[in-house]
SELOVEX-321630 format. One record per atom (N, C-alpha, C, O): residue number from 1; chain; atom name; x, y, z. Coordinates in Angstrom, 3 decimals, decimal comma. Layout:
pos->NUM; unit->A; site->CA; u->X; v->Y; w->Z
...
This chain:
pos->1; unit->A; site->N; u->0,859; v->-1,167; w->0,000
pos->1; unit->A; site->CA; u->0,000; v->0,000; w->0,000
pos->1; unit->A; site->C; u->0,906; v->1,231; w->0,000
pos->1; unit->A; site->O; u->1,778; v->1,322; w->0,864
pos->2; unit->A; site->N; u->0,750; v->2,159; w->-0,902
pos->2; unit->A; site->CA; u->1,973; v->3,427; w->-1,083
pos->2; unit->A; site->C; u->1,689; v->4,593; w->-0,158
pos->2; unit->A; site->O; u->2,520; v->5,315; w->0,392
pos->3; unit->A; site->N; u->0,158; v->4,658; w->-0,072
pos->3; unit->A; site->CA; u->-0,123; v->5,476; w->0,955
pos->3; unit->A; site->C; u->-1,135; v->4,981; w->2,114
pos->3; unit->A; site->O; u->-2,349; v->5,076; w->1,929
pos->4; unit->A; site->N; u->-0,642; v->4,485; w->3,235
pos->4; unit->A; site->CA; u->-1,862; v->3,569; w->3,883
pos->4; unit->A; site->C; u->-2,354; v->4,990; w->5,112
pos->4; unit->A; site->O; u->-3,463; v->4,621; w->5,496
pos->5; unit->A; site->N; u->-2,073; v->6,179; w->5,745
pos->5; unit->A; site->CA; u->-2,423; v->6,980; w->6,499
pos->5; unit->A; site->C; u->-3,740; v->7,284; w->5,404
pos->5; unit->A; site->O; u->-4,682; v->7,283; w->6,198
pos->6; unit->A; site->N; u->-4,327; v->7,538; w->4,066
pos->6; unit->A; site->CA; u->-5,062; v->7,532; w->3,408
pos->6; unit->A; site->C; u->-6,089; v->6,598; w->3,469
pos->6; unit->A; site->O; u->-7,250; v->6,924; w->3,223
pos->7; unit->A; site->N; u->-5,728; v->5,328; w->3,812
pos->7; unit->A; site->CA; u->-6,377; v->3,907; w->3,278
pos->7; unit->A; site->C; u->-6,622; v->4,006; w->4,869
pos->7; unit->A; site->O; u->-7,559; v->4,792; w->5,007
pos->8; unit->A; site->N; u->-6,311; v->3,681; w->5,769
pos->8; unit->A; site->CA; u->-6,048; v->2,931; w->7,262
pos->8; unit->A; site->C; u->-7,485; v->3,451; w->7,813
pos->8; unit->A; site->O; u->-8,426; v->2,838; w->8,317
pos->9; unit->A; site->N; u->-7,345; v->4,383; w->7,613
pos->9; unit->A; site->CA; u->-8,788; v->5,174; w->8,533
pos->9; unit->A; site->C; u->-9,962; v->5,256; w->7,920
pos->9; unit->A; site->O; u->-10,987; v->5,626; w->8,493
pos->10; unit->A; site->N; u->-9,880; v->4,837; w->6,423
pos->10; unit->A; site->CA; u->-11,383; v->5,092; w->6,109
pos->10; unit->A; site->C; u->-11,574; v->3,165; w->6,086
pos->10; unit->A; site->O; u->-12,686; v->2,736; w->5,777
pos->11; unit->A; site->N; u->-10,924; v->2,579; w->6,280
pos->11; unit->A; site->CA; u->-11,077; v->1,007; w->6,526
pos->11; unit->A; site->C; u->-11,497; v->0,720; w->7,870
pos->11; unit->A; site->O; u->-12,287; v->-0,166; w->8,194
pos->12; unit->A; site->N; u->-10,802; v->1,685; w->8,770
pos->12; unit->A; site->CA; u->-11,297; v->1,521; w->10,286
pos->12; unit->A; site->C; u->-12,843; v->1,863; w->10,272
pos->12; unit->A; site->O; u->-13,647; v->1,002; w->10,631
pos->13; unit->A; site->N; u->-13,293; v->3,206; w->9,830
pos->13; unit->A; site->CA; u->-14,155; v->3,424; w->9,917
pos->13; unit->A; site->C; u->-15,748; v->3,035; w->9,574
pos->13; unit->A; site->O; u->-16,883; v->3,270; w->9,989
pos->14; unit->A; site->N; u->-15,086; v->2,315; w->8,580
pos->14; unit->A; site->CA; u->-16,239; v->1,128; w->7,982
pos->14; unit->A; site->C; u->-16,406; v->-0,072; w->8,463
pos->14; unit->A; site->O; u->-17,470; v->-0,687; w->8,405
pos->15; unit->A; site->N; u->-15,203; v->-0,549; w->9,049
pos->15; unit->A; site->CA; u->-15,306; v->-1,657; w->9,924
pos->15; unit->A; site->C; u->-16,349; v->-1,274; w->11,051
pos->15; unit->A; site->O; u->-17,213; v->-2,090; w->11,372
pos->16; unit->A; site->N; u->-16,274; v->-0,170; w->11,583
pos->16; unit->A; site->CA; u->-16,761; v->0,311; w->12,859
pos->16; unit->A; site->C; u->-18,696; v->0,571; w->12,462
pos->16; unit->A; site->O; u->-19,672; v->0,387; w->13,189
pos->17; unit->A; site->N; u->-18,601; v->1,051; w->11,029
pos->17; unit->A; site->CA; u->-20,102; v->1,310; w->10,593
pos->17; unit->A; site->C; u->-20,485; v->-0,148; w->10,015
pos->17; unit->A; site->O; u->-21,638; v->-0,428; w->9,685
pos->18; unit->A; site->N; u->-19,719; v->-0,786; w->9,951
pos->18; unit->A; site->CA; u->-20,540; v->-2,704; w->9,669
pos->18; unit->A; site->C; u->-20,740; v->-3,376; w->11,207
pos->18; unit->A; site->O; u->-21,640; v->-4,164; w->11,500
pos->19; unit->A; site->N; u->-19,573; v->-2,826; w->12,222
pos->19; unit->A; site->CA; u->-20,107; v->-3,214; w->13,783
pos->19; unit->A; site->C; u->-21,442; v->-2,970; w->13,950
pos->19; unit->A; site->O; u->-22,370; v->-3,741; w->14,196
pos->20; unit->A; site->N; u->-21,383; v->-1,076; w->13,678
pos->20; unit->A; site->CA; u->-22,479; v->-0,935; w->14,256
pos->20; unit->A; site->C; u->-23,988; v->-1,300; w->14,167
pos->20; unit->A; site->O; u->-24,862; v->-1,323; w->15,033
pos->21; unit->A; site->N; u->-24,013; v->-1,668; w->12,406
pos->21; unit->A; site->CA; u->-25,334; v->-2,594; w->11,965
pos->21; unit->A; site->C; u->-25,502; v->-3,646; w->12,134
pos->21; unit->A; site->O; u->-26,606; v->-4,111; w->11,851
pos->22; unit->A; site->N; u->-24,513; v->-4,447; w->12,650
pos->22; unit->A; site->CA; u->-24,837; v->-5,638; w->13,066
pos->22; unit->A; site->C; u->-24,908; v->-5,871; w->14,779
pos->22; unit->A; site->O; u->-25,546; v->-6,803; w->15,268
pos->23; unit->A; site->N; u->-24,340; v->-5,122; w->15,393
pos->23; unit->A; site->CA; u->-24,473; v->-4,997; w->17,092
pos->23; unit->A; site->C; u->-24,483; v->-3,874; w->17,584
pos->23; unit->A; site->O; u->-23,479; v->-3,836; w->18,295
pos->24; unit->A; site->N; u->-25,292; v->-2,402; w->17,680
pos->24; unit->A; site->CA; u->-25,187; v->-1,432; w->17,882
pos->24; unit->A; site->C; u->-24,689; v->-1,316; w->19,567
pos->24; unit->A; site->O; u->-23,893; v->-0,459; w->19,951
pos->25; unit->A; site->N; u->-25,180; v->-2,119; w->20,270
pos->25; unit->A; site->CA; u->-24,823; v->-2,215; w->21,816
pos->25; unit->A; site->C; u->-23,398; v->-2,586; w->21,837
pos->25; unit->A; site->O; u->-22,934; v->-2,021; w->22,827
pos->26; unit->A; site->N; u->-22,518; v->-3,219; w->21,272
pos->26; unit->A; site->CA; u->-21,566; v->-3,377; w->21,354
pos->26; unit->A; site->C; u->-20,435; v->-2,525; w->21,019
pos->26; unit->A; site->O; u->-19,319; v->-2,666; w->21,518
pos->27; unit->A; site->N; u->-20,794; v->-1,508; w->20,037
pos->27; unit->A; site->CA; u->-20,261; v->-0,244; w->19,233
pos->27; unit->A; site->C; u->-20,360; v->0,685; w->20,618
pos->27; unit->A; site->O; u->-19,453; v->1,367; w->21,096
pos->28; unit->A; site->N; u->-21,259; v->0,576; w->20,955
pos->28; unit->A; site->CA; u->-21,391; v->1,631; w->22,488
pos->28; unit->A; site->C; u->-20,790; v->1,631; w->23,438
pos->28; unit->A; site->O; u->-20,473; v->2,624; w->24,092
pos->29; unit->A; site->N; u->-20,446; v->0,110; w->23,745
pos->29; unit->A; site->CA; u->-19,491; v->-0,449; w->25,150
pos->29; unit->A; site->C; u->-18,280; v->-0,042; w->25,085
pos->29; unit->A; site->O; u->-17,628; v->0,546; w->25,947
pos->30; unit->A; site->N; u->-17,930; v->-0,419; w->23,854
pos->30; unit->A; site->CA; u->-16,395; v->-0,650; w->23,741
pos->30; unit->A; site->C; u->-16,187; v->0,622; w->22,510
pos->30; unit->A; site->O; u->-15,227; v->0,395; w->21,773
pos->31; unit->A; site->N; u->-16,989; v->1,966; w->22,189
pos->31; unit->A; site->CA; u->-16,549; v->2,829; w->21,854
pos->31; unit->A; site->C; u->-15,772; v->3,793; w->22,991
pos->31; unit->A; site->O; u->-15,006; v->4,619; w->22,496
pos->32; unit->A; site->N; u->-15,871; v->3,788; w->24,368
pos->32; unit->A; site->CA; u->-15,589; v->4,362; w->25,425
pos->32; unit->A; site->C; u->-14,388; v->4,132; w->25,782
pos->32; unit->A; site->O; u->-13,672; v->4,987; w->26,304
pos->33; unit->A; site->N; u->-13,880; v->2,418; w->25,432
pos->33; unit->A; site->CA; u->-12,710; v->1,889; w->25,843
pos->33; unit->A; site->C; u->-11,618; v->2,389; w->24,871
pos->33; unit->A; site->O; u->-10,501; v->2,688; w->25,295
pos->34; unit->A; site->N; u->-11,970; v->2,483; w->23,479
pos->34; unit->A; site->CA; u->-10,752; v->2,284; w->22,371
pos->34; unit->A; site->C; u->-11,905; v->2,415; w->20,781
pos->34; unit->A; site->O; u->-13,109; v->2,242; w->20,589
pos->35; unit->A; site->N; u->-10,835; v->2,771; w->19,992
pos->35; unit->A; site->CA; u->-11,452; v->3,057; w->18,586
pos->35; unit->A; site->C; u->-11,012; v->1,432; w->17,905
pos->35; unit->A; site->O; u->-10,040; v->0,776; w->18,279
pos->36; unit->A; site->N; u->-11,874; v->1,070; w->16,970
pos->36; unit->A; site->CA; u->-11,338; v->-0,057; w->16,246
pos->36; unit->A; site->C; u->-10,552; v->0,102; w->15,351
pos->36; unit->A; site->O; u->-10,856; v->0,949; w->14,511
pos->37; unit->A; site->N; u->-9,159; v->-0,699; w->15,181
pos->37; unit->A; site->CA; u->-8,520; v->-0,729; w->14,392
pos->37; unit->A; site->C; u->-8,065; v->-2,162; w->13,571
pos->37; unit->A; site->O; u->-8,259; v->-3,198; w->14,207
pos->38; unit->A; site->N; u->-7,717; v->-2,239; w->12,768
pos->38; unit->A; site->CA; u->-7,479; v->-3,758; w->11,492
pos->38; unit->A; site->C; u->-5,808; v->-3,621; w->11,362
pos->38; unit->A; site->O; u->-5,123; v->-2,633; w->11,097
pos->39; unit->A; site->N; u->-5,469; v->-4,862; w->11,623
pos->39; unit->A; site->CA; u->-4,242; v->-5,424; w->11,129
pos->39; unit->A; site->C; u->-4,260; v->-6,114; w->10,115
pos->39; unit->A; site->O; u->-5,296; v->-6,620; w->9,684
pos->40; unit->A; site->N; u->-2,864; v->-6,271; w->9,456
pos->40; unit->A; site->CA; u->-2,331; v->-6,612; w->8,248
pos->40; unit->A; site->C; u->-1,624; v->-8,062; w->8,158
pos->40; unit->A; site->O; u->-0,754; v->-8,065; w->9,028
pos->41; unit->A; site->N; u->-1,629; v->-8,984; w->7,644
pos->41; unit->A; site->CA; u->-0,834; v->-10,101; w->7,671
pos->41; unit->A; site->C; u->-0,845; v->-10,381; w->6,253
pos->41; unit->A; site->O; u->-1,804; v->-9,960; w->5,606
pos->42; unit->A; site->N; u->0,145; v->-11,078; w->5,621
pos->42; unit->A; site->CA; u->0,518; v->-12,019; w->4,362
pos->42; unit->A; site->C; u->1,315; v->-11,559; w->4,064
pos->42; unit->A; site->O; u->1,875; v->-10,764; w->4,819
pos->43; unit->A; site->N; u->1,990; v->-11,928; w->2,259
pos->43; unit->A; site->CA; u->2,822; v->-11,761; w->1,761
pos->43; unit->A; site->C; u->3,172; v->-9,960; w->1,601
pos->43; unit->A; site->O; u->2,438; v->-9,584; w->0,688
pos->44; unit->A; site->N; u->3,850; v->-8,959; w->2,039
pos->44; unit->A; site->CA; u->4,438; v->-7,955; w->1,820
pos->44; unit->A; site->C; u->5,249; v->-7,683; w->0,263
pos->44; unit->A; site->O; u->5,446; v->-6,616; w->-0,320
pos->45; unit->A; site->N; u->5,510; v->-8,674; w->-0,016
pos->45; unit->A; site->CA; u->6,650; v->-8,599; w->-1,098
pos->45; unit->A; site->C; u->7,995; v->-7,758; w->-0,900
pos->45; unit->A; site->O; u->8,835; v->-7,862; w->-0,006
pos->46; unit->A; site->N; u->7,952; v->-6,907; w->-1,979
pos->46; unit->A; site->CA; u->9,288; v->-6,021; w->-1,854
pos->46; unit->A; site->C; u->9,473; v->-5,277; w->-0,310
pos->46; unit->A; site->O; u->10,459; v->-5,139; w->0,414
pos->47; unit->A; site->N; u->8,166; v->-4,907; w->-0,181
pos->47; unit->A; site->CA; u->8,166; v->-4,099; w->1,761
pos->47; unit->A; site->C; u->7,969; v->-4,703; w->2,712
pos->47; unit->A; site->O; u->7,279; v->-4,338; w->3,664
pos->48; unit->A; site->N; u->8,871; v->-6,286; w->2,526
pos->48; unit->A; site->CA; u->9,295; v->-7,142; w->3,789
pos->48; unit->A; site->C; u->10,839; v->-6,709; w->3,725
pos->48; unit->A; site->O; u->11,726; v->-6,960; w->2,910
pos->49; unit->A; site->N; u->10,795; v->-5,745; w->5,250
pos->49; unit->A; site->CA; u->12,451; v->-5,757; w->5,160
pos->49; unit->A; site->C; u->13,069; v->-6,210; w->6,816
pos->49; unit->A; site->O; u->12,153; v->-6,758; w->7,429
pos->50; unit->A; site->N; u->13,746; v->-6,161; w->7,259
pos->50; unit->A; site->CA; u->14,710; v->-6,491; w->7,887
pos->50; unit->A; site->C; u->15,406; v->-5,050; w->8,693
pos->50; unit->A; site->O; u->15,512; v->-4,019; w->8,029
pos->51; unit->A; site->N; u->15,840; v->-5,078; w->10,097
pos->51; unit->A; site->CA; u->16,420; v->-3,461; w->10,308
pos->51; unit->A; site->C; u->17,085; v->-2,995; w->9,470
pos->51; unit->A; site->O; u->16,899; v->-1,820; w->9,154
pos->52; unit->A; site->N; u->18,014; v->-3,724; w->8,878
pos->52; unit->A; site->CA; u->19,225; v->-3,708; w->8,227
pos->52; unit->A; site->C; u->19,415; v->-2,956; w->6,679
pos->52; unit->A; site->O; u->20,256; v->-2,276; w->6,090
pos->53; unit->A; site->N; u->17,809; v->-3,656; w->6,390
pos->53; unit->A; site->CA; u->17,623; v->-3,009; w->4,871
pos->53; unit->A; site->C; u->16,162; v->-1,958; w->5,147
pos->53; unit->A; site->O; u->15,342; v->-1,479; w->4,363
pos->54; unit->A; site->N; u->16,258; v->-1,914; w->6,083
pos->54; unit->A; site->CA; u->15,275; v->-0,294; w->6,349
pos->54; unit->A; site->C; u->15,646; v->0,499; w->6,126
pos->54; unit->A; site->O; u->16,446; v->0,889; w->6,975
pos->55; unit->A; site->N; u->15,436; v->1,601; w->4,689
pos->55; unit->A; site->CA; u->15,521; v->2,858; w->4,520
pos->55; unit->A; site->C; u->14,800; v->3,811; w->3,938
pos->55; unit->A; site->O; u->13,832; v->3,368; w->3,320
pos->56; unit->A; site->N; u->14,948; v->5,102; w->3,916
pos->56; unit->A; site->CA; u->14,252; v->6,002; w->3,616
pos->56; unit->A; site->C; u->13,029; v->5,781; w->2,167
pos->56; unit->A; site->O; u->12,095; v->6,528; w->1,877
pos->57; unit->A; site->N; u->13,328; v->4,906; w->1,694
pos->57; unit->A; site->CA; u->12,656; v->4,934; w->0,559
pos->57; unit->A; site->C; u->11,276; v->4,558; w->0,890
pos->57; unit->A; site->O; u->10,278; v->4,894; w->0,252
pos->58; unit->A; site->N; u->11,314; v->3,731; w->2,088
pos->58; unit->A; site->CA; u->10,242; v->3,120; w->2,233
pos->58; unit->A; site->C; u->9,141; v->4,270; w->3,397
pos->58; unit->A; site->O; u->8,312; v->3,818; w->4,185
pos->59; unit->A; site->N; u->9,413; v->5,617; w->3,219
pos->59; unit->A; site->CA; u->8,940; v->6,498; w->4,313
pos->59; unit->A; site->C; u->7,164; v->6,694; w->3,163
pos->59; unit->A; site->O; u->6,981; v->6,564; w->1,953
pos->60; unit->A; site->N; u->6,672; v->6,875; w->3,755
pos->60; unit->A; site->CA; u->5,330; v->6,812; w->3,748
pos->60; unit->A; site->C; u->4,620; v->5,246; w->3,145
pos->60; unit->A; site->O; u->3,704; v->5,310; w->2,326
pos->61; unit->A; site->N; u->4,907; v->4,481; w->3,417
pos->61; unit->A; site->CA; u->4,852; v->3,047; w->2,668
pos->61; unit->A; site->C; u->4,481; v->2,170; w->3,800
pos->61; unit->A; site->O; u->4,837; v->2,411; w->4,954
pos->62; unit->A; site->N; u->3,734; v->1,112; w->3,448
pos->62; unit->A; site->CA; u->3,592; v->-0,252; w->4,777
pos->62; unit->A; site->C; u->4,354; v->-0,974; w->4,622
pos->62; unit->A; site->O; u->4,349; v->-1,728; w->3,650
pos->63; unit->A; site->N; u->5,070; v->-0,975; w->5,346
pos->63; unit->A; site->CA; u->6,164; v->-2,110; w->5,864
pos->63; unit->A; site->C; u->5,931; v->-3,592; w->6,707
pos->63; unit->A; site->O; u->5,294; v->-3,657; w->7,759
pos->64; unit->A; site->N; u->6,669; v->-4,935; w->5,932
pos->64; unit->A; site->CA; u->6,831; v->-5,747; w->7,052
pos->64; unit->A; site->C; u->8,292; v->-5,860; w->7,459
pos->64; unit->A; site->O; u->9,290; v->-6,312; w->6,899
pos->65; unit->A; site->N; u->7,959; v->-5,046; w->9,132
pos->65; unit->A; site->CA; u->9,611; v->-5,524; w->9,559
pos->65; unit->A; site->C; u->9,960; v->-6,740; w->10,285
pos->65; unit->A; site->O; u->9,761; v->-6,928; w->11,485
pos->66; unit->A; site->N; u->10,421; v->-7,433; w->9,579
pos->66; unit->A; site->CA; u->11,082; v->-8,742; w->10,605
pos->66; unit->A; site->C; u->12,439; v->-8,718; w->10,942
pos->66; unit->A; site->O; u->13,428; v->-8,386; w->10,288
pos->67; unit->A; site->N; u->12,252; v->-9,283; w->12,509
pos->67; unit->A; site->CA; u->13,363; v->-9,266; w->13,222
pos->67; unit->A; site->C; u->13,456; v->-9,603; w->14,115
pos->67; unit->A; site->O; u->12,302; v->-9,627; w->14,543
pos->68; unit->A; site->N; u->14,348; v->-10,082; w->15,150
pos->68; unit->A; site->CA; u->14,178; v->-10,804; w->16,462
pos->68; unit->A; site->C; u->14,225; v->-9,637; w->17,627
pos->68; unit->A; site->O; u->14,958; v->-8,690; w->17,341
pos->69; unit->A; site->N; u->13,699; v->-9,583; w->18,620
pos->69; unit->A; site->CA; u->14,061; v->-8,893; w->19,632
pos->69; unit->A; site->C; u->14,713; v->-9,080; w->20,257
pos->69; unit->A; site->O; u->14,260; v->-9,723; w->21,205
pos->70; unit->A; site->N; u->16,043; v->-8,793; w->20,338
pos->70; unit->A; site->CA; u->17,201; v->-9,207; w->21,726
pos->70; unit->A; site->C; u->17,500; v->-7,976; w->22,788
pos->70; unit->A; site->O; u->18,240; v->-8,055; w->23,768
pos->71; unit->A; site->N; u->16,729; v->-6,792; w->22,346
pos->71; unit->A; site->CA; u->16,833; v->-6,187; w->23,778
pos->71; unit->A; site->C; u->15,842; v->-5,150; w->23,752
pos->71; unit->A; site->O; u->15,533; v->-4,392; w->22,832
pos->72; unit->A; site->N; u->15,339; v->-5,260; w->25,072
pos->72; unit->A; site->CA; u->14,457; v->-3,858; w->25,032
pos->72; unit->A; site->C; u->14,478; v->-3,224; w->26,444
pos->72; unit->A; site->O; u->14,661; v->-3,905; w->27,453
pos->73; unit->A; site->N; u->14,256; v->-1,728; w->26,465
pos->73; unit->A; site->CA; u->14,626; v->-1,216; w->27,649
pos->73; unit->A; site->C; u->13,405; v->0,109; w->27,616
pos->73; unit->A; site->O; u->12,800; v->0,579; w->26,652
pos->74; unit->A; site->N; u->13,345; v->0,452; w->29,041
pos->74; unit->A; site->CA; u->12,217; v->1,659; w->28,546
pos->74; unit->A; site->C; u->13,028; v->2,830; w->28,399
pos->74; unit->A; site->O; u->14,180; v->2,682; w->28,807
pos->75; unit->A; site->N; u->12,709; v->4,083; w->27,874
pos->75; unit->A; site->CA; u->13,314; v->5,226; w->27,841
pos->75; unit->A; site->C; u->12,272; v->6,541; w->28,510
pos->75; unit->A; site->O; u->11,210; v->7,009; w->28,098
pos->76; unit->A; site->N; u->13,299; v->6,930; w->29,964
pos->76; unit->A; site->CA; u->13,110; v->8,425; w->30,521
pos->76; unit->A; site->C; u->12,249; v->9,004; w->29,339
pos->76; unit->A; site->O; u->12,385; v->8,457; w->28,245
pos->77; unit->A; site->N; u->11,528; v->9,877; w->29,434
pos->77; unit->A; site->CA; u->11,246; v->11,138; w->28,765
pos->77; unit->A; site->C; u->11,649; v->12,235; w->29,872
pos->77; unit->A; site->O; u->11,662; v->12,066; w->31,091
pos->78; unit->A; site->N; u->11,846; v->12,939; w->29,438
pos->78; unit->A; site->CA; u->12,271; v->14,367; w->30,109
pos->78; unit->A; site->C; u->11,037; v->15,232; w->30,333
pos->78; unit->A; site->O; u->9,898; v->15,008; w->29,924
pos->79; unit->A; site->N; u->11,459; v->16,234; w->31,037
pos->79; unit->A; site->CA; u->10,171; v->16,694; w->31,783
pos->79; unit->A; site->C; u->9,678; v->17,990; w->30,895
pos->79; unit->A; site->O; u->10,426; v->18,695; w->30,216
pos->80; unit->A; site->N; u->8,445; v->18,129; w->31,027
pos->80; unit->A; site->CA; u->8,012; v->19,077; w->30,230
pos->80; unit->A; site->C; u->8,319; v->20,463; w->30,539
pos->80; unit->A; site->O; u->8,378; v->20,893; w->31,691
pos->81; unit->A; site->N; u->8,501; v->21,110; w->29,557
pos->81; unit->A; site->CA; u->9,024; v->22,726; w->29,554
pos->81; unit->A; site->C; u->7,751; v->23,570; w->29,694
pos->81; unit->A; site->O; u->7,763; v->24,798; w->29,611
pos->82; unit->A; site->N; u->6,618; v->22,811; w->29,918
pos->82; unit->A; site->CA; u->5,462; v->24,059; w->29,942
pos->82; unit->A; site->C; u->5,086; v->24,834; w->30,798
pos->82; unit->A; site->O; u->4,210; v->25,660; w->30,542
């Protein structure tokens, strides 16, 4: 998908208007908790990359990144200047 910030939200949003005709009580519960959103799975093709071969070209584009996780840590934020 070349531009999915285009695509992503009007897919959410229809997902959310086919909820709501088929279970309107349920659109209600769990509109309070969180907005619905859709994930992506299968073949990527060319925009399966790797950290390694992640680059700029692929900036506004859907990506599959694969890779192992061998470390994760949280990061401070600093305090607000307001």
């Amino acid at each position: 998908m070349a531009r999915p910030m285009e695509h992503i939200p009007v897919i959410e949003g229809v997902l959310k208007e086919i909820l709501g005709n088929i279970d309107p009580e349920f659109v209600k519960t769990t509109e309070a908790v969180s907005d619905f959103h859709v994930g992506f799975e299968g073949s990527f093709g060319a925009h399966t990359v790797n950290p390694r071969t992640l680059s700029a070209r692929f900036l506004g584009s859907m990506v599959c990144l694969e890779g192992i996780v061998t470390k994760c840590q949280w990061k401070k934020s600093f305090p607000s200047w307001d």
